[in-house]
N, C-alpha and C positions, 0 to 999 in steps of 0.2 A: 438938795440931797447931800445928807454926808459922804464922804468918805474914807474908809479908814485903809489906810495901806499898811498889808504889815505881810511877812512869811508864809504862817499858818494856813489862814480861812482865804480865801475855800483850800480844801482839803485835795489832795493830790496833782501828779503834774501837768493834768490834761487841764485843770479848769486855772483861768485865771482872775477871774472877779463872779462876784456870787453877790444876789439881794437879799439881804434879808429883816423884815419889819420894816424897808422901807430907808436900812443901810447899807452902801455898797461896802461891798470889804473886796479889796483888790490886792493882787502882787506887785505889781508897780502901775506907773500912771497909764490911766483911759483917754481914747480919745473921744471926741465929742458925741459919736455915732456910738458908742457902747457907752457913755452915759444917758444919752437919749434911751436907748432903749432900755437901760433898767430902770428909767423916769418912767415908764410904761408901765413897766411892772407895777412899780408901786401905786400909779394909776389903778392898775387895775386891783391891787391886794385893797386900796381904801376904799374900793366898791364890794366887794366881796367881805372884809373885813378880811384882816390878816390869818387869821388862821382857816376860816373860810376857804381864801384862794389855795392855801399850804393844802388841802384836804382836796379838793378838786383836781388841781393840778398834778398830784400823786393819781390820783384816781384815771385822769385823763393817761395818766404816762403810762399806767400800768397796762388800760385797754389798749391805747398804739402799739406797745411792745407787743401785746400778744398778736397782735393785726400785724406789724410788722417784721416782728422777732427780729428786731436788731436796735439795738439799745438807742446810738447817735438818732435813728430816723426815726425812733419813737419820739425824743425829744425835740428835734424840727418840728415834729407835724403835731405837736399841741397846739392848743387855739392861743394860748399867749404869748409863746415861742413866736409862732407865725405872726401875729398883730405885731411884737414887738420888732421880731425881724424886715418885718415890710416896711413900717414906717420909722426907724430906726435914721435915716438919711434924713428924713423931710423932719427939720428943727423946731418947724412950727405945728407939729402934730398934736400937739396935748393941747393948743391954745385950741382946735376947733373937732377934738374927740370928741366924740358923744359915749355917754357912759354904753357900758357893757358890752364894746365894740368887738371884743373877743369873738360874741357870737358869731359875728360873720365866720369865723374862721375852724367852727365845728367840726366841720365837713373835713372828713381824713382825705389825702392827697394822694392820689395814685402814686406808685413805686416800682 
């Protein structure tokens, strides 16, 4: 995975690294556990195709928000959020993922 460090992207001062196409763009350096988990991501955006997963993923955050009308726990409980955040520690998780593994994680989370 690339990565590119620079100021800008992502965009404001809550976020500090963001995937996109499958390139990290960070503020400064990641540790292994949050480049794991955007390895995830991109995992998942080459099964969906990239724009694919971009259209979903809006779509999924939009219904959370309304289910939970609060933005941060809208975006916790999306399915790729959730898959990447759970296996984000375990290093060896993309060597024995099964594609489309998101689905597991449909299912909204009590709040």
């Amino acid at each position: 995975m690339k990565i590119i460090y620079n100021r800008i992207i992502p965009f404001g001062k809550k976020f500090y690294a963001i995937n996109l196409f499958g390139v990290l763009f960070a503020k400064g350096p990641c540790d292994h556990d949050t480049i794991n988990h955007e390895k995830i991501h991109t995992a998942q955006m080459r099964e969906l195709g990239y724009i694919g997963f971009y259209i979903i993923y809006v779509i999924e955050w939009l219904i959370r928000l309304i289910l939970k009308r609060n933005n941060f726990l809208a975006y916790r409980d999306i399915s790729f959020e959730k898959e990447a955040y759970d296996n984000e520690k375990t290093h060896h998780y993309l060597l024995t993922r099964k594609r489309f593994s998101f689905l597991k994680y449909l299912k909204p989370t009590k709040s």
